[in-house]
Structure formats: structure tokens, C-alpha cells
N, C-alpha and C positions, 0 to 999 in steps of 0.2 A: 325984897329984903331977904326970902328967905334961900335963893341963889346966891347971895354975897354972902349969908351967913353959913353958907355951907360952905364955900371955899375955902375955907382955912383947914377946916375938916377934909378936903382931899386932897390938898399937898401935904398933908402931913400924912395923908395913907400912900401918895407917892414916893415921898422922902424913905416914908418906912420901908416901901416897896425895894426902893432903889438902894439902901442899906441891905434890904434881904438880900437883894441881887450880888451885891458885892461880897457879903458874906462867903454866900454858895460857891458864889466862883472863885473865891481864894479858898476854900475849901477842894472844891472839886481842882482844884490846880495842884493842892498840897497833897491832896490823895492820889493824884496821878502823876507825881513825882515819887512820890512813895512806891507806887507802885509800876514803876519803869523800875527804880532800885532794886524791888524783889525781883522784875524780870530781867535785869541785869546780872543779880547772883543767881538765880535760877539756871541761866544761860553759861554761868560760869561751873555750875554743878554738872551742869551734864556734859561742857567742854572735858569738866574731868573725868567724869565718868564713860563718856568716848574715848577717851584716853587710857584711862585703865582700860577697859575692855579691847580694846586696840592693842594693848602690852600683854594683856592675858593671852589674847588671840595670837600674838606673835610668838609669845614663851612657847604656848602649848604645840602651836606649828615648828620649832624649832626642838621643842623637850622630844626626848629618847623614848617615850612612852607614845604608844599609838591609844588615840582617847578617843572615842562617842559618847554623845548623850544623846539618849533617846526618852520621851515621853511616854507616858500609860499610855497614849494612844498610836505606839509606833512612830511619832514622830521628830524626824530627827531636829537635836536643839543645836547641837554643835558635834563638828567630826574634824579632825585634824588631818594633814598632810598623810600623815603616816599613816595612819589608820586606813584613808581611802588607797595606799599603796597594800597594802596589808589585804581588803577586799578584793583588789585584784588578782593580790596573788592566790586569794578562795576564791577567784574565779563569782563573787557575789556583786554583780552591780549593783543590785537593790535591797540596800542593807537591812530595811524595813520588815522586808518581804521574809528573808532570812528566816526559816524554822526553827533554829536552834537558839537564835538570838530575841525570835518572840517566846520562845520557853523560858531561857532565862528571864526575861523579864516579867511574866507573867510570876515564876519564883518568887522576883526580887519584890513584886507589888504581894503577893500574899504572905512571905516570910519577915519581908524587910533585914533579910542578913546576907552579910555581903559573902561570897563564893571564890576557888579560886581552884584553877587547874594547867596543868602544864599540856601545853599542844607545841605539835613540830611543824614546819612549814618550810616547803622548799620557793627558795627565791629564784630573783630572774636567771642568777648563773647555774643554776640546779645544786646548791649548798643548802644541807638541810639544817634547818634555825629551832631552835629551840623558844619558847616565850612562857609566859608566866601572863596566863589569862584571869584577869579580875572582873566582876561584875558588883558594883558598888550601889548601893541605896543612894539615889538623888531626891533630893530634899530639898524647899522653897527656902524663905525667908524667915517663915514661917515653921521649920520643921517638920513640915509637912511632905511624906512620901509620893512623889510625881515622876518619877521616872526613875532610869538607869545609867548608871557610868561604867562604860564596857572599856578594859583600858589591859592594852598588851605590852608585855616588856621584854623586851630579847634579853634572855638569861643564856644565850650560846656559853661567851666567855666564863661564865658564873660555873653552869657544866664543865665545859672544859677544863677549867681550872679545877675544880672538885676530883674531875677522872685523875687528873694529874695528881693531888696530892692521897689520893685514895691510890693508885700505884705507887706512886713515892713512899707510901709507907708499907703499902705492900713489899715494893722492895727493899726498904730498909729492913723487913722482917727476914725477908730473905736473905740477905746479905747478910746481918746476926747468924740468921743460922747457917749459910757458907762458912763465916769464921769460924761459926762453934764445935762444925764438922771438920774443918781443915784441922783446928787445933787438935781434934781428937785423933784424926789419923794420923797428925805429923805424932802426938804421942805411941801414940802403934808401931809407927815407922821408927821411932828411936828404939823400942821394945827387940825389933825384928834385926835392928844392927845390931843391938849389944848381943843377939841371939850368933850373928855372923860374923861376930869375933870370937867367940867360942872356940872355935874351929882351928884358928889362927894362933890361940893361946897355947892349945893343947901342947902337950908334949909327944912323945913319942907312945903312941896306941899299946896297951896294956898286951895285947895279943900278939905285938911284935916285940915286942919284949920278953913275951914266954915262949914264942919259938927261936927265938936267941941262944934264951939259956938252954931251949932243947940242942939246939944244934952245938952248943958250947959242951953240954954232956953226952953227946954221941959221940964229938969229936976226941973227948976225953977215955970214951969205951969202946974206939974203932977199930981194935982189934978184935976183941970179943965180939962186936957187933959182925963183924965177916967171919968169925969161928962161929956164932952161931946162925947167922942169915948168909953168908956165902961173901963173895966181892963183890960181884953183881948187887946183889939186895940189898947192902949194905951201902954202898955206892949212891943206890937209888936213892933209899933212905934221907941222907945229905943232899941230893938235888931237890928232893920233895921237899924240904924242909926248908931249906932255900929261896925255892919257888915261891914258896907262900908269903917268906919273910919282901920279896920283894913285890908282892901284888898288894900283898897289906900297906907296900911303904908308896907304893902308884896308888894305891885308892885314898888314904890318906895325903896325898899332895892334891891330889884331884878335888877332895872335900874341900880343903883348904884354899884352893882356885875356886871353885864356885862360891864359898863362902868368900872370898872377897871380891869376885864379880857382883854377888848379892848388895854385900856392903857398900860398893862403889854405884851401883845401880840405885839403893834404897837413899845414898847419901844425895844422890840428886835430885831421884823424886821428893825428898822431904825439902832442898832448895827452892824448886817449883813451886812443892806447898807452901814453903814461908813466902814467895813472894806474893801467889795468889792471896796468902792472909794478909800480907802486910796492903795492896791494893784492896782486897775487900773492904780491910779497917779501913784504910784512907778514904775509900768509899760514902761512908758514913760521917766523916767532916766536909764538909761541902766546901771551906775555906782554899783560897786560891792559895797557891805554894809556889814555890821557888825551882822550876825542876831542872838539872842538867842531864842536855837531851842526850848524851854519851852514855848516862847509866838507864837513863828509860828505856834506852834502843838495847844496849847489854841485858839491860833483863826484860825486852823484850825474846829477843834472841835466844834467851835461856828457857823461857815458855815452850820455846815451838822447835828449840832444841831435839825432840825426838822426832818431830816431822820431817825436818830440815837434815838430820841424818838419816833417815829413813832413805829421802830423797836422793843422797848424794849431793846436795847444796854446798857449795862452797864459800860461804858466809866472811865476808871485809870489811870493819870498818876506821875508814877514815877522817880523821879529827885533825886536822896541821893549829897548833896551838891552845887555847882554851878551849874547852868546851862549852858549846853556847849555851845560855841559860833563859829562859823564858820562865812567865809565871802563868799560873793557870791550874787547871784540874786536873791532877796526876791520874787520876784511873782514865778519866776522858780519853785524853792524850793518848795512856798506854792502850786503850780501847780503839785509835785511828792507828796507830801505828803496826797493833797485830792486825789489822783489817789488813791493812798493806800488802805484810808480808804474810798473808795466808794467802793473799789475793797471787801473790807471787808464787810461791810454792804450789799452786791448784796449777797456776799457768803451767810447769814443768810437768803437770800429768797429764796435760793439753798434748802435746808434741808426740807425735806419731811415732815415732823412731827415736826413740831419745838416747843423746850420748849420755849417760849416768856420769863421766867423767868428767863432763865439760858444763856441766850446774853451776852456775853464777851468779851469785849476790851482794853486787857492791852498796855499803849505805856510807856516802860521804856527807859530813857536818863543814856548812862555814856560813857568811854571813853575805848580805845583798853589799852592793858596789857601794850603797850611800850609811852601811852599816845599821841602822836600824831593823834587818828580821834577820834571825835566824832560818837558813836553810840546812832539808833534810833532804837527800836526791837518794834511791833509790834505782839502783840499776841493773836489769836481771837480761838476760839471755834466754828467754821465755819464747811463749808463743806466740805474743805482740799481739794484734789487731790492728782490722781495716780500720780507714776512714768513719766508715758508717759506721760504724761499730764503738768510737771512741767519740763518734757526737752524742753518744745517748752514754755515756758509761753512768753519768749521775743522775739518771733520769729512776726515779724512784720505782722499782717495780722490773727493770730492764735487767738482764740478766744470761749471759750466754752458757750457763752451766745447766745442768739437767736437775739439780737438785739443790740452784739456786734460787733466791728470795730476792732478789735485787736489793736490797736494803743498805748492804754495808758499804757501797762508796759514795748513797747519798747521805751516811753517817760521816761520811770521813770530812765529807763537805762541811756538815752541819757544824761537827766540831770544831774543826779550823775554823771555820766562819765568826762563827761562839767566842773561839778567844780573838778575833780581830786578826785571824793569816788568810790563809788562801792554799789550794790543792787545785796540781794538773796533772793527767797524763799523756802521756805519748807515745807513738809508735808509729815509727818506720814503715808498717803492713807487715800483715803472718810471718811467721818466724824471724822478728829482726828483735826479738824482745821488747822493753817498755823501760821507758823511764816515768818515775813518778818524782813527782817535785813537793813537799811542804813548806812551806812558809810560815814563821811565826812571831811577834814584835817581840824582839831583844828584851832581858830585864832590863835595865839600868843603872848603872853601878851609883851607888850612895853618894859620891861625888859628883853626879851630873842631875843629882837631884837638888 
């Protein structure tokens, strides 16, 4: 009896049993669906986070800036592309090791303030670079201080660009005071003319005019004067008197010649001045212009006008029609075109034996075959140049003069260049002269616009 009365009593702790069972296991089924889910966004968090970091790593390798990070314990967390180019070029394979770089950071752990100084570094083609060294406070998640961010920036162009406009304004200061000075002399020089017409105005000299009337009243007491001084002395008399009236009337035409040699002398150098001031102004507008190359080359020509007769140069120029007009930077220009012809006029003091008579400077103006440039051809009777000698002419620094710079025909390049032409020279070999050729793109008339 008391077997079968127990039986009921353990199916029902079975039943119960086999309920808990089922229970747990849709539970433990329902928790481990859950928890596939969390490790399915889990997995998709750090897909991103691979990701980002992957795009971080790629910016920083591709960014302009050369970056390390390094830990309190010297050890490196991240180092970029650049950077490790950047150690070579210090010659540091073991960035760690680096003395300078564990000072900084030993700094950066006791200060916590970020640093920064300029270093120079020469690269693989021996160009020295300029950079902008920073050492930055690295910090956890936490704000917590753990390291260093060493990170260099090539400031070359930054530099350079600076020297540039730190001359540019230097020479714009300059150039002000060129004008301020030109202005003042050409005042002088108007001064010293109106002084060298004086001369010219005058009338006849006060002292030829009182030995006039002397001779007018001896002439009127030439008897007396030979009863009382004799024929003879009285004779003289009239010649002396004479004499003078005509050395007075030669030294007076002679004043009057030099005073208008002066005046024709003074009136020129003050043209010169005006055009140097009117170039200096222009100078100082940076704006491209309109220029016809006929009057640039004319006043160039007027510049070097006293060198060029100095020389015995015998100066041509040919224009058949318009004069060609380009746009550009009038002092520039006027700046290539006296390189030119200084460059020419030097060659005629080159030539050993030189015929002073036979000095020759053609500069003919016309336009290329398909119209679009204006050409300038220069053509002198000089002392030419070899082959060798004309592959390097624009080679910066080259120079066959004795108290040349090499400089100015790799300006005339640079120029040309600048407004979109092109410059050659040429020569036959030693004494066959040189042609020089510029090229420069046509304005364009208002109707082809």
C-alpha cells in the first residue's frame, strides 16, 4: 500500500521536474540568443572601429605632417610614413633610443605643455627643408597624461613665401624712395636748366658795351689822342680796345654754347629721370598693362642712350606696320629687354680690335607665321659665342665676364617665361655677332574677344 500510495507522489515530482527542465531550456535558449545578438553588435562595433582606425591610419600616412606617438615608457604607439622618412633623413633608426626625443618627452610627462621649434633638414637631393617641430601632450580616454605626439611640418614654402614678401616690401620701400629721389633730382635738374638759359637770354655783356662807347669816344677824339700819345700810341689804343671788345664777344658766345650744351645735356638726363620714375611708379602697380613693344624698346633705348654713344652703337629700329602689343608687366619687360641690350653693348667691349664705325644694333618687331606672338629679334655685330658657350648661357650662375653674376639672362628666361613667351640666342661662333629672339602672346584686339 504504501508503494502505490507513493506513486502519485513521484510523478508529480517528475512532471514538476520535466516542467523545470523545459523551463531552463527555453530560457537558456532565450538567453543565448540574446546573447549571440550582443555578440553580433559587438562584432559589428569593432568591424567599425577597424575601420576607423584603418581610415585614421591611412589619413595620417597620406597627411603632410610627419606624426609619432610615443609612450611614458619610450614606446612607440603609432609612427607614420613620413616620419619614419624624416628618421632617416636624422640618420636615427631607433627612434626610442633618440636623446633628444626622450628629453622631450620626459618635458612633456613632467610639464604637460606642448613645445615647439623650428629645425632645418636637408633631404635626399641635398635641399634644405625647413619644418615646424611640435611635441604635443598625449592623453588616454581618460585625460590622462601617457605619452607624446612628436609631429613635423614642412613650413619651406611658408618660409619662402614670407622672404618673398618681406622683400617685396622691402622693395616696394625702396622703389618709394627711388621715386622720391628721382622726383627730387628731376626738381634740381629743372632748377639747373632755367639756370642754362640765363646765358642765352642775356643780351649783350655790359662790359662790351662800355668798351664800345670807349672806342666810340676815342674815335670821336682821334686827333687829340695822336697830338697827345703820338700815331703809333694812339693807333694802339683802337686796336687794344678792340681786342677786348672782341674776346668779350668770343667768351660770351662760348658761355652761351656751353650753356646750351648744359641745357640739352640736363634736358635729357631729366627724360631718363622721368622715365626711371614713371617705371619705378609702374613698379608699384603690380596690374598687368597693355604695352606697345615699339615705345618700351624706344625708351628703352633712351636709358642706355649714353652707353650706346659712348660705344659708337649704331641703334635700328624696325617696325613694317602696327606695333605689336602684348600685355604684361611693364617694368618686367623693360627689366628683360635692357638685360638685352646691355648684354650687347658689353659684347662690343668684348672684341679686341674693334671698328668703332662698324657698331651695330638692329631690333626688328613683327609677329610669328600663325600670328599669335609677337617677336623682338635683336641683332648686333658683336663678339658672338662658341657652341659651348651658348648651351649654358641661361644656366644660373654662368657667366663669361669678369665682373659678371650670371643672373641676367636667367632673368630674361624667367620673364618671358612669366608672361607665357619664350627667349633664344644665337651665334654663328666668335666674332659673327648674336641674334637674340623674344617671343611674346599678341594682346587681342576687342573684337576677337
Amino acid at each position: 500500500m504504501t508503494e502505490q500510495n507513493n506513486m502519485p507522489v513521484l510523478q508529480a515530482k517528475i512532471q514538476a521536474l520535466e516542467e523545470l527542465l523545459g523551463v531552463s531550456e527555453t530560457s537558456f535558449l532565450q538567453e543565448a540568443e540574446k546573447l549571440e545578438e550582443a555578440n553580433g553588435r559587438l562584432q559589428k562595433e569593432i568591424e567599425v572601429h577597424q575601420q576607423l582606425e584603418n581610415d585614421i591610419r591611412q589619413i595620417l600616412e597620406c597627411a603632410g605632417d610627419a606624426v609619432l606617438v610615443i609612450d611614458r615608457h619610450r614606446r612607440i604607439i603609432y609612427v607614420n610614413k613620413m616620419f619614419r622618412d624624416i628618421a632617416a633623413l636624422l640618420h636615427r633608426e631607433n627612434i626610442e633610443a633618440a636623446p633628444e626625443v626622450n628629453a622631450k618627452l620626459q618635458e612633456i610627462m613632467s610639464t604637460g605643455k606642448q613645445s615647439e621649434e623650428e629645425v632645418k633638414i636637408t633631404d635626399a637631393t641635398g635641399r634644405q627643408c625647413c619644418y615646424r617641430r611640435s611635441n604635443i601632450p598625449y592623453r588616454n580616454q581618460d585625460h590622462e597624461l601617457v605619452g607624446m605626439i612628436r609631429r613635423y611640418r614642412d613650413i619651406t614654402k611658408e618660409k619662402q613665401a614670407a622672404a618673398v614678401a618681406e622683400e617685396n616690401a622691402l622693395q616696394k620701400g625702396r622703389l618709394e624712395m627711388t621715386s622720391d629721389m628721382l622726383h627730387d633730382i628731376g626738381n634740381a635738374l629743372a632748377g639747373i636748366n632755367v639756370s642754362s638759359l640765363s646765358p642765352q637770354r642775356e643780351n649783350e655783356w655790359l662790359e662790351i658795351g662800355i668798351l664800345k662807347q670807349l672806342d666810340a669816344l676815342f674815335a670821336s677824339i682821334d686827333d687829340d689822342l695822336h697830338h697827345i700819345l703820338g700815331q703809333v700810341r694812339g693807333d694802339a689804343l683802337h686796336v687794344l680796345v678792340n681786342n677786348l671788345i672782341d674776346s668779350l664777344n668770343n667768351r660770351q658766345n662760348a658761355a652761351r654754347d656751353s650753356a646750351q650744351k648744359i641745357f640739352r645735356s640736363v634736358d635729357h638726363i631729366k627724360n631718363i629721370l622721368d622715365l626711371h620714375h614713371y617705371y619705378a611708379r609702374d613698379q608699384l602697380n603690380t596690374h598687368a598693362a597693355v604695352i606697345d613693344l615699339r615705345q618700351l624698346l624706344g625708351d628703352a633705348i633712351t636709358i642706355f642712350s649714353g652707353k650706346l654713344e659712348k660705344r659708337h652703337i649704331w641703334v635700328r629700329i624696325a617696325c613694317p606696320g602696327e606695333p605689336p602689343r602684348v600685355s604684361g608687366d611693364r617694368t618686367r619687360l623693360m627689366r628683360l629687354f635692357l638685360n638685352i641690350i646691355k648684354n650687347c653693348y658689353e659684347a662690343f667691349d668684348a672684341i679686341p680690335e674693334p671698328d668703332q664705325n662698324d657698331h651695330k644694333l638692329e631690333i626688328r618687331l613683327d609677329t610669328t607665321a600663325d600670328a599669335t606672338m609677337a617677336r623682338v629679334i635683336f641683332i648686333d655685330n658683336a663678339i658672338g659665342f662658341s657652341p659651348e658657350v651658348g648651351a649654358r648661357l641661361f644656366v644660373r650662375g654662368f657667366t663669361t665676364k669678369a665682373n659678371g653674376t650670371g643672373v641676367g639672362l636667367p632673368e630674361c628666361r624667367s620673364i618671358a617665361e612669366s608672361h607665357g613667351g619664350r627667349i633664344t640666342m644665337t651665334s654663328n661662333g666668335p666674332n659673327t655677332g648674336t641674334t637674340s629672339i623674344v617671343e611674346l602672346p599678341l594682346q587681342r584686339n576687342d573684337k576677337e574677344l
